[in-house]
C-alpha positions in Angstrom: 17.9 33.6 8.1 14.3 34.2 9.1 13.3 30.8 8.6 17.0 29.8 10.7 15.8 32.3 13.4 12.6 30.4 13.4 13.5 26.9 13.6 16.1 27.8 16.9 13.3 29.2 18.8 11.3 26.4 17.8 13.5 23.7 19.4 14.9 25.8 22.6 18.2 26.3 21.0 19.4 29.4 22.8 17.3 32.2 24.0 15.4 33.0 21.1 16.5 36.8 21.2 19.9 36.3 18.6 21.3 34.3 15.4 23.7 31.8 15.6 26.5 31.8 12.7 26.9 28.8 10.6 29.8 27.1 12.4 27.0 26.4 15.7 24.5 25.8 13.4 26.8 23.0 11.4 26.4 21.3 15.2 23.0 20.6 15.4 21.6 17.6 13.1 21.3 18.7 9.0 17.7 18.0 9.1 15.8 20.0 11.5 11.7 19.3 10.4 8.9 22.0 11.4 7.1 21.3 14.4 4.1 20.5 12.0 5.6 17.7 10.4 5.1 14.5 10.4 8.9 13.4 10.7 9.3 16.0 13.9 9.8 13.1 16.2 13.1 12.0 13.9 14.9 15.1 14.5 14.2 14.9 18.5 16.8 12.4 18.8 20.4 14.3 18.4 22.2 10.9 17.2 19.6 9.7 14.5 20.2 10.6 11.1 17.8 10.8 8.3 18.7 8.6 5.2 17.4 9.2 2.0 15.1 7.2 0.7 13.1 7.6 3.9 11.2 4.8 5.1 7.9 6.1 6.8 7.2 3.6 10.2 3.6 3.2 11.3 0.2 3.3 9.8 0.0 6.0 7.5 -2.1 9.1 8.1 -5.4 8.8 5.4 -6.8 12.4 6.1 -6.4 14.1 3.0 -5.4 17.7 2.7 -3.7 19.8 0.1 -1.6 22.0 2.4 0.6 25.0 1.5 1.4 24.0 -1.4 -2.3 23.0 -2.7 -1.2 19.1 -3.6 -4.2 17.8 -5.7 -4.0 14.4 -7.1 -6.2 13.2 -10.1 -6.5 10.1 -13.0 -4.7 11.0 -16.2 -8.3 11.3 -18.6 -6.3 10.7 -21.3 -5.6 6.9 -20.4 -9.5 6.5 -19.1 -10.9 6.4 -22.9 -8.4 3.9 -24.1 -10.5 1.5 -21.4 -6.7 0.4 -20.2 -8.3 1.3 -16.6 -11.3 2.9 -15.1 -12.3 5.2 -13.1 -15.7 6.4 -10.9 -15.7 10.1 -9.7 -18.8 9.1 -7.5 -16.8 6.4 -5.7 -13.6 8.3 -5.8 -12.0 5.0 -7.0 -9.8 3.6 -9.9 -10.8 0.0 -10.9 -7.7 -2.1 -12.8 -6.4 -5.2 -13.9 -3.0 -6.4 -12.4 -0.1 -5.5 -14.4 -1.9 -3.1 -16.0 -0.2 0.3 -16.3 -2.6 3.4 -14.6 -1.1 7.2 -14.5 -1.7 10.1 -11.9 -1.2 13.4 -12.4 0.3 15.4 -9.2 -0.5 18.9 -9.2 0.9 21.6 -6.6 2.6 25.3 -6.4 6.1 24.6 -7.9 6.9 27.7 -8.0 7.5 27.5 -4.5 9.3 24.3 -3.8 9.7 22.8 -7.7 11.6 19.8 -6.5 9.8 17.6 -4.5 8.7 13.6 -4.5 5.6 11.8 -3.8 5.0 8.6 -2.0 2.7 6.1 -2.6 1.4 3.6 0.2 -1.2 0.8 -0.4 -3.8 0.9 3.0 -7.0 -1.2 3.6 -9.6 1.1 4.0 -11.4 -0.7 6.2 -11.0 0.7 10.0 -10.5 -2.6 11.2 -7.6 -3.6 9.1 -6.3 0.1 9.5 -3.1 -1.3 11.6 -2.4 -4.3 9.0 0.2 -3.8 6.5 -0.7 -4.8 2.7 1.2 -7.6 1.0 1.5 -9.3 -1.9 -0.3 -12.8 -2.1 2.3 -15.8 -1.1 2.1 -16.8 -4.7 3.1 -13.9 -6.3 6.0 -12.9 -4.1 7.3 -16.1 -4.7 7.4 -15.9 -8.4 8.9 -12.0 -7.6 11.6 -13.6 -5.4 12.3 -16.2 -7.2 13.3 -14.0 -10.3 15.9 -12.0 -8.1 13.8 -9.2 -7.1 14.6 -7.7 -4.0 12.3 -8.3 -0.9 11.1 -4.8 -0.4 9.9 -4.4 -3.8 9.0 -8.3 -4.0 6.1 -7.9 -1.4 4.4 -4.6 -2.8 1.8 -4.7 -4.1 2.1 -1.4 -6.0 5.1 -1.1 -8.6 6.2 1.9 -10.8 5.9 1.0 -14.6 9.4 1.6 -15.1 11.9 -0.6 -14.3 13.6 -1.5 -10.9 16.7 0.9 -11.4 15.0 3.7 -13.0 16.6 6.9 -11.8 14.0 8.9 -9.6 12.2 5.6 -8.7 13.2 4.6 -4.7 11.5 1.9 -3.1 10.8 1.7 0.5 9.9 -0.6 3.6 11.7 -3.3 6.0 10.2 -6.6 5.0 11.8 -7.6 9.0 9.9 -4.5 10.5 6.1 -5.4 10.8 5.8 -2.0 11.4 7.4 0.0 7.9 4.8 0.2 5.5 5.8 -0.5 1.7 5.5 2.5 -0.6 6.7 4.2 -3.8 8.7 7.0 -3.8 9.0 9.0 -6.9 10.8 12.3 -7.9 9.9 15.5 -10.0 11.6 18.5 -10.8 8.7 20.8 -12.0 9.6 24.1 -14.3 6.3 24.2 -15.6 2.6 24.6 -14.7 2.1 21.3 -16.9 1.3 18.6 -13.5 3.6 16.3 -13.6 2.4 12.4 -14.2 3.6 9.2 -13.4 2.1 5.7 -14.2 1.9 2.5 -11.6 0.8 -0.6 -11.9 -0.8 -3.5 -9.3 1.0 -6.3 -8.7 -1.5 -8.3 -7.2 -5.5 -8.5 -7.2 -8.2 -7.8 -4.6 -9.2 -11.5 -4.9 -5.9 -13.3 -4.1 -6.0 -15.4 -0.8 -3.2 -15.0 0.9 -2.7 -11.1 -0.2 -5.3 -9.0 -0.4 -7.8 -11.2 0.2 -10.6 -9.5 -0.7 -10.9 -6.5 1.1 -10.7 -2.5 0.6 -7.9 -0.8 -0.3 -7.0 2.8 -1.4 -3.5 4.7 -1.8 -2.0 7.1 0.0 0.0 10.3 -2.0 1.7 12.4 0.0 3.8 15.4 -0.9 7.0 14.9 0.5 10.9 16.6 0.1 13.9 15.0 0.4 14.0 14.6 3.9 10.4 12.9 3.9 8.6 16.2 5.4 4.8 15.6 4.6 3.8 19.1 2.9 0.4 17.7 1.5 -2.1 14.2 1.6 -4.7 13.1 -1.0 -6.4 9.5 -1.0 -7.9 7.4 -4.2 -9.5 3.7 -3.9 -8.8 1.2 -5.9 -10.0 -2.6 -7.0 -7.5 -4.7 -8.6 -10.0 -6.8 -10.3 -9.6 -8.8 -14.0 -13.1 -6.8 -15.2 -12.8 -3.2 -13.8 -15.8 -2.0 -16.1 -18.0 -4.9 -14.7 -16.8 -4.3 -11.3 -17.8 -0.6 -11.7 -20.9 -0.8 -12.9 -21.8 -3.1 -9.8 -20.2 -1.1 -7.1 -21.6 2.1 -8.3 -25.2 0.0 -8.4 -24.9 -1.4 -5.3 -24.3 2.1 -3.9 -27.6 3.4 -6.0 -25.2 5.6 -7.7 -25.7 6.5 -11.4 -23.3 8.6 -13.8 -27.2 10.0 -15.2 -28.3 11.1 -12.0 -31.0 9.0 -11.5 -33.0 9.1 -8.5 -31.2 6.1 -5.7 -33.5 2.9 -6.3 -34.1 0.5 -3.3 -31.2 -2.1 -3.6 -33.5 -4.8 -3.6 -35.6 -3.4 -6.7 -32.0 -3.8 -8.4 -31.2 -5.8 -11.3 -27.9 -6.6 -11.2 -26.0 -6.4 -14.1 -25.4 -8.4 -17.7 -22.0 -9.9 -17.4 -20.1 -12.4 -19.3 -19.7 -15.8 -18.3 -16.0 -15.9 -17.3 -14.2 -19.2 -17.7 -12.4 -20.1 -15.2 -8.6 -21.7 -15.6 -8.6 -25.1 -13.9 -5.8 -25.2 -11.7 -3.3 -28.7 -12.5 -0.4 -28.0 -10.7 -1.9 -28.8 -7.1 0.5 -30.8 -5.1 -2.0 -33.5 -2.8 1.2 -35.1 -1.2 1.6 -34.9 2.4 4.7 -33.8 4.0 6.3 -34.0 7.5 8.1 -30.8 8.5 11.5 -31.0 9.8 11.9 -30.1 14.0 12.9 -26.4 13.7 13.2 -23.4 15.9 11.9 -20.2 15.5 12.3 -16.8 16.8 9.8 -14.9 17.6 5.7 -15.8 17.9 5.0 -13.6 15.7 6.9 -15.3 13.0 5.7 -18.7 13.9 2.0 -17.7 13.9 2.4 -15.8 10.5 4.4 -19.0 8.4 1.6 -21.4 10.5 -1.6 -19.2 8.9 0.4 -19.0 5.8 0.6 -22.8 5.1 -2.8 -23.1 6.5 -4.2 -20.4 3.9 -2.2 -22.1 1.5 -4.3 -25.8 2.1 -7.5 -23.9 2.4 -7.2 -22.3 -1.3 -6.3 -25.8 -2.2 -8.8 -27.7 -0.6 -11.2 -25.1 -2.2 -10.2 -26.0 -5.9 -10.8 -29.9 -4.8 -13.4 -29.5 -3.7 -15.8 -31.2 -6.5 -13.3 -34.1 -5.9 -14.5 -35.8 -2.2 -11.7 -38.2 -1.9 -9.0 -35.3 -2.2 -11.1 -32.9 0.0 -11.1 -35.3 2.7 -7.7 -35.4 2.3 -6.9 -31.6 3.0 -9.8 -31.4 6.1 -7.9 -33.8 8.4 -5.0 -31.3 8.4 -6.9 -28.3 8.2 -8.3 -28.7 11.4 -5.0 -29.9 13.3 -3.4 -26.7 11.7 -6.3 -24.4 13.2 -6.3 -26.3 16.5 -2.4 -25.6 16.4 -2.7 -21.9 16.1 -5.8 -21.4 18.4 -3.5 -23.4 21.1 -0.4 -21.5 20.4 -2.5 -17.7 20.1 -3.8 -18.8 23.5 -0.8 -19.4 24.8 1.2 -16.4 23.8 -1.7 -14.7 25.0 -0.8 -15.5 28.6 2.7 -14.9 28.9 2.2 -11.3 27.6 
């Protein structure tokens, strides 16, 4: 009843001096968050309902705290020596191939609340790209899609290793909302002081084109309960990389940061490190015909610009993998620059009428 009394006064629900009985309280919405939380502004609105799984909207919040209930997040050692991924405590980052299973232990005071999830959300960590939502390369979310995988799951980049129905396994995000961020929510019902683990795996690398495409990224967990009330943060980075101890090594060098704890060298007295030569698959299914789009309406510039930038990222890869073949290259450049020209013009425009 304390915790009742507490929530009335909170939200200006009577005077603040009595209890309500249950047949008022069964009036006002069944989820009524702390003022702390990060869901408050759901419960504000008398008519909206929260649905389970909830779908955070937004950029997600990447300060890291453990909260009440002293949420800690860390990489299963027990996976680390089997070399199936890596990990650098001085980088604070987990380096893996795609497909490739990686498990986190969660850690926090069950006794308290023992049932409770935890989301995952891809981010670039990058403050520029803060405000961009991460997505699977166009590649593989086609292949995803075209084996019947729904979109939501199709276009993140971070799976659970079990499969799509497992029980306890919700995934979340509005592939028609730019603006609801794919994640991962999984459940645990602790009754031990054993932390409770869970594996994921990437399904897409830093280096894909039209995905990625090369830049930072780090995941989000956040201690959540059922109603998606944030109760504790934590952050790790990660590279999604086909050599993750050779990618290690080389960030952690680049950094002048050594497991030994050797003095920091000048980067330019560095010697990079031995790697293997890597052979490179030649790509042969590369389709050099040129094609006339059909007249077609779209709604929405946003949608326009994105399929127009997709195509043209699409050509550039292309043109890239040509390009020790002149004839085909000066194939691709022709339309290259019509499709930049295109979007520059149209950017401009849209510009305007805002």
């Amino acid at each position: 009843m304390n915790d009742t009394k507490l929530y009335v006064e909170d939200y200006g629900i009577g005077d603040g001096t009595q209890l309500f009985d249950m047949d008022i309280l069964s009036e006002i919405p069944s989820f009524i968050p702390s003022p702390e939380s990060e869901t408050m502004d759901i419960a504000r609105h008398a008519n909206v309902e929260v649905q389970f799984p909830y779908s955070p909207v937004g950029p997600p919040k990447r300060n890291s705290y453990p909260g009440e209930l002293n949420f800690t997040v860390e990489v299963n050692s027990h996976d680390v020596h089997k070399k199936t991924f890596l990990y650098s405590h001085m980088l604070s980052r987990i380096y893996v191939d795609m497909k490739c299973n990686f498990s986190i232990q969660f850690n926090w005071d069950y006794r308290i609340s023992p049932h409770m999830y935890v989301r995952s959300t891809v981010v670039f960590s990058d403050e520029p790209q803060a405000e961009k939502r991460v997505e699977r390369c166009v590649q593989h979310c086609y292949e995803s899609s075209k084996a019947g995988i729904k979109p939501e799951i199709a276009k993140n980049v971070l799976h659970s290793s079990r499969e799509m129905d497992a029980q306890g396994v919700y995934y979340c995000g509005d592939v028609d909302v730019a603006d609801s961020w794919y994640s991962v929510l999984v459940e645990f019902h602790r009754t031990s002081d054993e932390p409770c683990s869970h594996a994921y795996q990437f399904t897409c690398k830093n280096s894909c084109a039209s995905g990625i495409n090369r830049r930072a990224i780090a995941i989000i967990f956040t201690l959540e309960d059922e109603y998606g009330r944030v109760y504790g943060r934590q952050k790790v980075g990660a590279r999604v990389c086909a050599c993750p101890r050779r990618d290690l090594l080389k960030d952690e060098t680049a950094e002048g940061k050594y497991k030994t704890g050797k003095k920091r060298v000048p980067s330019n007295e560095i010697d990079p490190p031995k790697t293997k030569k890597i052979k490179m698959e030649a790509v042969t299914d590369i389709d050099d015909t040129v094609y006339k789009l059909p007249s077609l309406q779209v709604v929405g510039s946003r949608a326009m610009l994105s399929g127009l930038k997709v195509m043209l990222e699409m050509m550039e890869l292309a043109a890239e993998c040509r390009k020790n073949n002149p004839a085909a290259l000066a194939l691709y450049q022709p339309h290259i620059a019509r499709f930049k020209e295109t979007i520059q013009t149209l950017e401009m425009t849209r510009n305007t009428t805002q």
